[in-house]
MIMAR-360577 format. One record per residue: residue in one letter; x, y, z of N, C-alpha, C in turn. Coordinates in pm, whole numbers, plus 50000, padded with zeros to 5 digits. Example, Ala and Ser with C-alpha at 12.3 -4.5 7.8 and 13.67 -1.06 7.14 Angstrom:
BEGIN
A513194943150780512304955050780513204967050780
S512854977550708513674989450714512905000350787
END
This chain:
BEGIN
X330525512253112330705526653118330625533052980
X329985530852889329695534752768329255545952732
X328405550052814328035565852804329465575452830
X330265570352973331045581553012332205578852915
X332615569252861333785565552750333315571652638
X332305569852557331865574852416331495590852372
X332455589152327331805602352241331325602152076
X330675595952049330575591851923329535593851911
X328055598051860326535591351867326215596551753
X325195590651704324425592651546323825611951531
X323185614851667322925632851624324155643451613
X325325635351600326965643251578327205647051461
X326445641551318327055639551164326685655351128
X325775662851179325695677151115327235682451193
X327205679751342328185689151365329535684351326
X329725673751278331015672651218331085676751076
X330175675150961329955677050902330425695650898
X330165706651007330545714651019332055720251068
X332115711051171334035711751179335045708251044
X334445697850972334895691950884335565702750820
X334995714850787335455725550728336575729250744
X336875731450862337875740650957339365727150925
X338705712050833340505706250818339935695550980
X339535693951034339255687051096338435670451118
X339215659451078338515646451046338305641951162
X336955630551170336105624751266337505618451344
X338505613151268339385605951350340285614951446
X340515628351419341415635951497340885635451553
X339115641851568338535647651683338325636551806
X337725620951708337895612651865339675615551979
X340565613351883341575610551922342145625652004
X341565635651985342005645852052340495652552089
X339485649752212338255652052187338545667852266
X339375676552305339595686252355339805699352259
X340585690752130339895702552031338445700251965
X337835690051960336445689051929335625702352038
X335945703652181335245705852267335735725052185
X336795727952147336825737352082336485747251985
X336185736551929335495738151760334035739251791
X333535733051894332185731851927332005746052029
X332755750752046332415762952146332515777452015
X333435774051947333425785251854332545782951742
X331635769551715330375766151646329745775651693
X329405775651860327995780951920328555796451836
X329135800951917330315815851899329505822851720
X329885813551646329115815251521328125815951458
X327385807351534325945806751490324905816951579
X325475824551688324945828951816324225818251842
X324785811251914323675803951900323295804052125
X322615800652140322265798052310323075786352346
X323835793652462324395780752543324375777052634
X323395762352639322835757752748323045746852828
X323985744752978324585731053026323375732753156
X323705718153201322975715153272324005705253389
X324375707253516324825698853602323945695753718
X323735679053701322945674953838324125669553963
X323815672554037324385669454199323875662854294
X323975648654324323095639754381323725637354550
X322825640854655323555640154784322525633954855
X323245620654912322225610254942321695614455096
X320885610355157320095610055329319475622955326
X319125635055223318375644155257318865651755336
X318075655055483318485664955529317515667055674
X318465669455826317305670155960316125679455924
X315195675155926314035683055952314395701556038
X313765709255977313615721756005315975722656009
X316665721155954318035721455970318485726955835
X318075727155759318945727355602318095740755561
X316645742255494316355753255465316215767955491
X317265776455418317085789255482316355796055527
X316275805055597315225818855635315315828155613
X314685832455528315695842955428316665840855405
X317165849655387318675848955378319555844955456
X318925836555589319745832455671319595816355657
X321105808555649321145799055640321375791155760
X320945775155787320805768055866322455763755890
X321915752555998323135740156067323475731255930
X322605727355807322785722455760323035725255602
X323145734955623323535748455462324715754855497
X325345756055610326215769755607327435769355459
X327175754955436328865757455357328265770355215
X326675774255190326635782455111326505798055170
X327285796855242327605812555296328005819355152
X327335833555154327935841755032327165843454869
X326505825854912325315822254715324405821854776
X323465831354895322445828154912321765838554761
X322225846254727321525856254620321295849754516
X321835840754490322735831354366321305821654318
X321675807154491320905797054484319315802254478
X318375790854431317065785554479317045776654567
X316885773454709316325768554803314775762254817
X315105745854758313775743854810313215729054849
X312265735554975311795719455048311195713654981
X310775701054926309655692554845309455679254945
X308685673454859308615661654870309095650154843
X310105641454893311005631654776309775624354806
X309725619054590308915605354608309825593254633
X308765585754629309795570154639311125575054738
X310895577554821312065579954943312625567255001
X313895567955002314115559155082315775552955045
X316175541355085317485533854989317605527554936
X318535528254841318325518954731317925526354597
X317035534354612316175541054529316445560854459
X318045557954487318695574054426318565571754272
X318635560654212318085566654076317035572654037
X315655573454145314545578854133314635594954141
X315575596054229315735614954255315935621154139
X316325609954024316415618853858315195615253778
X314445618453839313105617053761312325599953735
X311225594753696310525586553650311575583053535
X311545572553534312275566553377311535569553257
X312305572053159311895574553066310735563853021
X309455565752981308335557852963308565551853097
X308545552653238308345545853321308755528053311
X309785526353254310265517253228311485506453270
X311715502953420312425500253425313785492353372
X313415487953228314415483053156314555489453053
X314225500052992314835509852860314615525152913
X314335525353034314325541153075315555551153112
X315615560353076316665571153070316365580653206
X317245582653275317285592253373317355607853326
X316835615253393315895630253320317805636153326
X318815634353367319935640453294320175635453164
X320045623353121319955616452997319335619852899
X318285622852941317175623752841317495639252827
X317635648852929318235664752833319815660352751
X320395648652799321165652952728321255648552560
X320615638152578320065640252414319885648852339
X319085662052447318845673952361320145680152309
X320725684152471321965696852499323115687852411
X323615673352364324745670152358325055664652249
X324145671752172324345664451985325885670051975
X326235680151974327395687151916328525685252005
X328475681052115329545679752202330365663552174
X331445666152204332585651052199331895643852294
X331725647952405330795636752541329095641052499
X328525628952519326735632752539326595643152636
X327055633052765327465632552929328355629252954
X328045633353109329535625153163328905622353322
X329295610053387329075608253504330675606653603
X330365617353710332015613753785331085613153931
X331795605454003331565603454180332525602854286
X332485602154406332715601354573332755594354591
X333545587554589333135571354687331755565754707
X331165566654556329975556954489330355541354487
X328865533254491329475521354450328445516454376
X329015500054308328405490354259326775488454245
X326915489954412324915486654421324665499854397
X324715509454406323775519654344324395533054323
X324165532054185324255544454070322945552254070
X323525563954068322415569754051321545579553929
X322555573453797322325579153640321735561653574
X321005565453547320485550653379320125555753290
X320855546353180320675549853059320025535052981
X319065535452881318505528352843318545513352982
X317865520553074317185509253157319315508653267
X319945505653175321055501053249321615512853351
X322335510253464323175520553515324435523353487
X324615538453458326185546053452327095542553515
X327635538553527328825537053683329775554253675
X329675558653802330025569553808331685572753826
X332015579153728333925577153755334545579653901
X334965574354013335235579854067336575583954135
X337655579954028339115589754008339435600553908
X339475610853982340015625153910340835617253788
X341735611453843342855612253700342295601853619
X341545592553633340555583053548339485594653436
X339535598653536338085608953429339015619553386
X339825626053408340715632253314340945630253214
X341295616353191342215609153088341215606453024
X339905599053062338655597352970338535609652858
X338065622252905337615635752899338405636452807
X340225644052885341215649652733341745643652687
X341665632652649342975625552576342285617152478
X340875612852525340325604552427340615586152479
X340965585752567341345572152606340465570352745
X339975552652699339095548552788339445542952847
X341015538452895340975531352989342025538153114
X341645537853252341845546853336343445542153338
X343905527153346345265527153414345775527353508
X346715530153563347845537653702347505556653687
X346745558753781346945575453772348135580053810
X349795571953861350695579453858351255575053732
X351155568853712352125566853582351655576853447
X349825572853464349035586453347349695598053341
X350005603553494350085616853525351565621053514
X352485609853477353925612653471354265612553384
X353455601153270354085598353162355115606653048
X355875607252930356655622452903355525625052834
X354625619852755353865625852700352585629952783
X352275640052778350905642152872349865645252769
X348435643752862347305647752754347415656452721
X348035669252746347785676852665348845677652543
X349755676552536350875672652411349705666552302
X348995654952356348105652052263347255660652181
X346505668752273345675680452170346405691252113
X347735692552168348785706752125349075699151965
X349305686351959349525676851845348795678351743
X347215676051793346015677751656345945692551672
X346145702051746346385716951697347365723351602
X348215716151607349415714751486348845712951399
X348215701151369347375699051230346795710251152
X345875714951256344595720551214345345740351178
X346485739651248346585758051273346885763451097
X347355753151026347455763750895346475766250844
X345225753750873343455760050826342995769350869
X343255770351048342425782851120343015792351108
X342795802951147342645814151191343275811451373
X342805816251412342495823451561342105810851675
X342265795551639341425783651716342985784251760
X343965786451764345645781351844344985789351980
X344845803851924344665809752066343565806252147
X342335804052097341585797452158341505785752269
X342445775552191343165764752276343855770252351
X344895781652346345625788952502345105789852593
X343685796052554342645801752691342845791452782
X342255776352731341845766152801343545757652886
X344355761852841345855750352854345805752652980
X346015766253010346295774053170345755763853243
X344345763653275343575755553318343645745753346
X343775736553230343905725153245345445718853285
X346135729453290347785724053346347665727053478
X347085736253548346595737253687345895726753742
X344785717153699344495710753719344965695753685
X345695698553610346725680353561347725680153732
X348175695853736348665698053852348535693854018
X346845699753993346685692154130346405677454149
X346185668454034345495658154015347075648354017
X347855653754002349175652354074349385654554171
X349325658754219349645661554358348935654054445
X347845653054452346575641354525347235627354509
X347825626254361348025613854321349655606154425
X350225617754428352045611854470351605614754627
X350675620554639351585627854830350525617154897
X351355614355016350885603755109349765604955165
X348635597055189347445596155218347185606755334
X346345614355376346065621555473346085610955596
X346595619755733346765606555797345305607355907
X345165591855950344055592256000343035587855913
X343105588755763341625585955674342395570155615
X343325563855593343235553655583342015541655678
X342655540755761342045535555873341985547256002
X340965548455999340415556956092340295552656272
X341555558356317341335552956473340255562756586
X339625567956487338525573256576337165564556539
X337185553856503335735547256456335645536656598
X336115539356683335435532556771333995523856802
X333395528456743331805522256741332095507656629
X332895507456561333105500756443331935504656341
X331405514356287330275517856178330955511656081
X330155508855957330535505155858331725511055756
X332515508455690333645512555618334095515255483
X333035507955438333255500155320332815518555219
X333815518955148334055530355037334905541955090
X335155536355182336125546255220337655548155100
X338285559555128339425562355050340515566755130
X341585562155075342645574855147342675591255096
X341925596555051341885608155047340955612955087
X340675626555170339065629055236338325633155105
X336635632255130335665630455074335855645854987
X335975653955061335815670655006336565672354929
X338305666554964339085668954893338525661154768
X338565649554697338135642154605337185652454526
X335725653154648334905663754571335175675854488
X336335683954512336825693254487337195695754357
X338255682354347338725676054249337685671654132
X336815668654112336015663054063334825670753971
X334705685154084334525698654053335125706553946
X336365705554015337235709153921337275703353749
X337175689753723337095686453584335765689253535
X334495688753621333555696953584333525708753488
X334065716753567334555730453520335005730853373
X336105724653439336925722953295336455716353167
X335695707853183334915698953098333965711753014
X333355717753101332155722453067333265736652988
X333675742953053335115756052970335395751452820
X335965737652833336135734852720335555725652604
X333985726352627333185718452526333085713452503
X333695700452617333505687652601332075679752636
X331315686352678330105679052704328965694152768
X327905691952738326965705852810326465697252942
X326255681352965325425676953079326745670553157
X326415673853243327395662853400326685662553473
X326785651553556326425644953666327205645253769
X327045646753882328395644053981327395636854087
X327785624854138327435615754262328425614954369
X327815625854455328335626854590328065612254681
X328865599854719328035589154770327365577854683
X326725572254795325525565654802324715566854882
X323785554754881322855557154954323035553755087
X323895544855104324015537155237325275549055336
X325705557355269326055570955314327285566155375
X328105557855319329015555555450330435563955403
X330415576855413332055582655418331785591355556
X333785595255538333185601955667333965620155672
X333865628755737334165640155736335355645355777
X336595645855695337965646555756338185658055819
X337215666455848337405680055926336285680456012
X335115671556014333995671756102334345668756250
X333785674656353333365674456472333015656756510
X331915654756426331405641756460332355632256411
X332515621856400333455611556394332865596656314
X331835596256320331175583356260331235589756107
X330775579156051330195581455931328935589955920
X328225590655798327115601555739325995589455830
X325735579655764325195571755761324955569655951
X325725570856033325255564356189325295580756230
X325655590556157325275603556177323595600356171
X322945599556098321635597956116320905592556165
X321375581856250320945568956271321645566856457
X322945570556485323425572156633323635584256682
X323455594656612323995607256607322635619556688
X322745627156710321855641656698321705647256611
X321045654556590320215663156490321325668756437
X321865677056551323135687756521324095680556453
X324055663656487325645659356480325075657456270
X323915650756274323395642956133323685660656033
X322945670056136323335686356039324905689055978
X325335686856075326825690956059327455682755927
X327185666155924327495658355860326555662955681
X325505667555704325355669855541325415686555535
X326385694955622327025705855564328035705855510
X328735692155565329645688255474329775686755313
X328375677755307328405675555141327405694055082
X327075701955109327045714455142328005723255080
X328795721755180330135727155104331125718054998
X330775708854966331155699454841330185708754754
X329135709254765328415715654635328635729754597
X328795737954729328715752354731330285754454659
X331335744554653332825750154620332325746854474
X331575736854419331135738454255330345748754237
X329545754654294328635766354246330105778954229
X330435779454299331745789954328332525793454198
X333135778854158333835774254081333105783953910
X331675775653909330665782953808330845798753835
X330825804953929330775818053906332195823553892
X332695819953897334855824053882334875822953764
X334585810253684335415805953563335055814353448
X335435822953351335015824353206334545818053183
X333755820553049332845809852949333405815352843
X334075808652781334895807452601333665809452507
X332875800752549331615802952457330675816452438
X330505817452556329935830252554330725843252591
X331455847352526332815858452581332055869352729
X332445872252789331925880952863331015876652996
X330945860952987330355855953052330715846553143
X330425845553260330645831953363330105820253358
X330335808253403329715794853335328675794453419
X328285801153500327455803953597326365804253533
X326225817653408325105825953321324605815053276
X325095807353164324755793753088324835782653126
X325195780953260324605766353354323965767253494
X323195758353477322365753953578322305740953650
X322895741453830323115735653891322185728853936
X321885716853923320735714654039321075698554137
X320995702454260320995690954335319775686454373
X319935674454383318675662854409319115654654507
X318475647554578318735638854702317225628454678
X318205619554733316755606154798315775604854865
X316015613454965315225609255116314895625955142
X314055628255248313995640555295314745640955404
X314575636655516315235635555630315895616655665
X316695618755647317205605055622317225601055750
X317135601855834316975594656037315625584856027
X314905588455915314005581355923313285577355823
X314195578055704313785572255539312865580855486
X311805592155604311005596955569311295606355374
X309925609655327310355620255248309865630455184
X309925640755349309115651255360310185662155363
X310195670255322311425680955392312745674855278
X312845676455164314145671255133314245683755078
X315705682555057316395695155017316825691854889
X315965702154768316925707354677317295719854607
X318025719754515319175732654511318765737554356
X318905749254319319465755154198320175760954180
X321275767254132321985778554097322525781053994
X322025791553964322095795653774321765809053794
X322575813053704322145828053647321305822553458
X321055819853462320525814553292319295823353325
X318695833753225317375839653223315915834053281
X315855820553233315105811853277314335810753393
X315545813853467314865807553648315495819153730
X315025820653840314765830753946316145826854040
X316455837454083317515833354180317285842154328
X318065834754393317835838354557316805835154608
X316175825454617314415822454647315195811154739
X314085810854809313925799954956312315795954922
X311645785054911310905779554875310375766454925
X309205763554971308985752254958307665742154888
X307105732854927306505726254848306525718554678
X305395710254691305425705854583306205690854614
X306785680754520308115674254499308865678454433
X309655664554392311085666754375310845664254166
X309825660454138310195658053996309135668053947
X308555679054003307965686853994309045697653967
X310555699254060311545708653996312785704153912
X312275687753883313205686053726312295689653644
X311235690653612310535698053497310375709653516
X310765717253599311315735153619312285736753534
X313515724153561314515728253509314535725253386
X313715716153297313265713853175312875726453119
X311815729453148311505744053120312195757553128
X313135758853224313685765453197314865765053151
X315035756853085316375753952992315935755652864
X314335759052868314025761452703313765749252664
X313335737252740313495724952628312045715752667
X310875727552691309425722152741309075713852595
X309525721852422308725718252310309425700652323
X310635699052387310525682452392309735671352433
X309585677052536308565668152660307265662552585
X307275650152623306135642652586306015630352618
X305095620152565304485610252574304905600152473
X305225604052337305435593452224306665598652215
X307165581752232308585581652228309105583352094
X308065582751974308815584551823309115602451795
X308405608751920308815625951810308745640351972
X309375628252104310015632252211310745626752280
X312125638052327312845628552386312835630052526
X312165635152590311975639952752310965638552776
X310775625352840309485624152974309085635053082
X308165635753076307035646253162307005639453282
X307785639053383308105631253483306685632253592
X306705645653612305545649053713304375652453620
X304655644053562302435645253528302205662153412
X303495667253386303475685753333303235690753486
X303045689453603303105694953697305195704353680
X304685715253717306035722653746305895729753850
X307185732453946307505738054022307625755653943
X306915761953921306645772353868307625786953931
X307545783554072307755795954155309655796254131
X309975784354031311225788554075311985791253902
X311045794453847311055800553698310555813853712
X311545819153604311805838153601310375840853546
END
């Protein structure tokens, strides 16, 4: 897990070199990377500089044929959970290549040089660009992901995706890599944040105005230490341990005692917060796997995702990925609520861009025609409220390349680019401003 533990990397020495000023040494900032994420938001703040994140959202089996894409403005059996962002999102059908399972690391683009042993997944490779200055490059968090398949690589290897709130908390603010007991993390007398209130002590007779700065963000993040408590002590939802409605016996394996949404929520939530407080411009979030097996603690249908597609109806397989639907639509939400510290006046909405990707198009039949993916951003860049289709799927990660401003990277020689041209310079055009 080296990517999601490290915050350290060789394109960091200018921007420390610039905190350095402000009374701030390389060792506080590992050890408290929450005021790093500070200093780096009031960097941008200074320099005007553009602030640009990027979150991918990976939701495995696609989507029923003619079920997921809107009509106009009217959304399907398999969209409703974005009631309200149809103005917001981009909506659009493509083509997944390489469809199928097994194969969700492909939904993030061609490997870097097409390489299956030193290739970078196209969140990787922007984040090289977006994450010189940040304490995290990236960050990868997940759903009840597993072992066999990740769906982030970095130099050829795979990310393993965090998938406890209070694990990736503790990664994120505190500077510590190893997850632990999340009740004991979450009880301990000292909490993470005492830790950064600690290196703010340090630093407040140098600054100015960075104490209050850090206020903005505490609220927040004590709301959320909050709920990540609360998930953690209160007794499993009942029924999702062992599920006495699985009658069919479907497969089990990743299941949790907490439902899927809830987790998702959660997970969202440090998103947010991550991105508020400058700890990283790229995230990843892995809803799943591929083999799809969670199941819907408020759904109608009763099997898993996975025999949703496979024993299920159209309606029943729809219902089951409105679920992960509204897992995504409560993060788009989230983006348009929260302030942006960085950019005063602004929602994290303006300066990030959401995009979900999936494996398959219609997963009932591995096919991968009809897959569904997502944008939502207010960033100048790209167009919003569009329903769209054609093309593929790595045709609108180089949309989102481009419209993140970061086309002068893209190339071929790996000595003087760091972003592969996944689709050939083919772009999904129609969904750029």
């Amino acid at each position: 897990m080296r990517n999601n533990k490290s915050h350290d990397n060789p394109n960091r020495r200018e921007f420390l070199r610039l905190v350095s000023k402000a009374g701030a040494s390389a060792a506080l900032l590992r050890s408290a990377p929450l005021v790093a994420g500070v200093l780096s938001n009031r960097a941008a703040q200074a320099q005007d500089a553009a602030v640009k994140r990027v979150v991918f959202v990976y939701t495995p089996g696609g989507a029923p044929r003619g079920m997921w894409l809107p009509s106009g403005g009217a959304l399907k059996r398999a969209s409703r959970g974005f009631e309200g962002l149809q103005s917001l999102c981009n909506f659009r059908e493509v083509s997944v290549l390489q469809s199928g399972h097994g194969l969700a690391r492909k939904c993030l683009g061609e490997l870097r040089w097409e390489s299956e042993w030193s290739g970078d997944t196209i969140d990787q490779q922007i984040a090289s660009v977006l994450g010189e200055t940040t304490p995290f490059q990236s960050y990868v968090l997940g759903v009840q992901t597993s072992t066999e398949d990740y769906v982030v690589r970095r130099s050829g290897a795979s990310v393993p995706a965090e998938n406890s709130p209070a694990a990736a908390y503790q990664q994120l603010f505190s500077g510590s890599g190893s997850s632990g007991d999340s009740a004991a993390f979450l009880a301990r007398e000292r909490s993470v944040m005492d830790i950064n209130r600690a290196a703010l002590g340090e630093l407040k007779t140098r600054t100015g105005n960075l104490g209050r700065a850090f206020d903005e963000h505490a609220a927040a993040l004590d709301e959320l230490e909050e709920r990540i408590l609360q998930s953690t002590m209160k007794p499993p939802t009942e029924g999702c341990t062992q599920p006495t409605w699985n009658a069919s016996g479907y497969a089990t394996s990743g299941e949790t005692t907490v439902p899927f949404l809830h987790t998702a929520e959660l997970q969202s939530d440090i998103v947010v917060a991550a991105l508020r407080c400058g700890l990283t411009n790229v995230m990843t979030l892995q809803l799943g796997w591929h083999q799809q097996v969670w199941y819907g603690h408020d759904t109608t249908y009763r099997g898993d995702h996975h025999s949703s597609a496979h024993a299920g109806q159209a309606d029943e397989n729809a219902e089951m990925t409105n679920y992960l639907s509204r897992c995504v639509a409560y993060l788009v939400r989230r983006l348009v609520d929260t302030d942006d510290p960085a950019v005063p006046g602004t929602k994290l909405i303006d300066n990030t861009v959401l995009v979900q990707v999936t494996d398959m198009g219609d997963g009932r039949d591995h096919s991968g025609e009809a897959g569904p993916n997502m944008l939502a951003t207010r960033l100048p860049g790209f167009k919003q409220g569009t329903v769209t289709r054609g093309g593929n799927n790595l045709m609108v990660l180089e949309a989102v390349v481009e419209g993140l401003g970061l086309g002068q990277y893209k190339g071929t020689d790996m000595n003087t680019h760091k972003i592969w041209p996944c689709a050939g310079g083919e772009i999904a055009t129609d969904l750029l401003a």
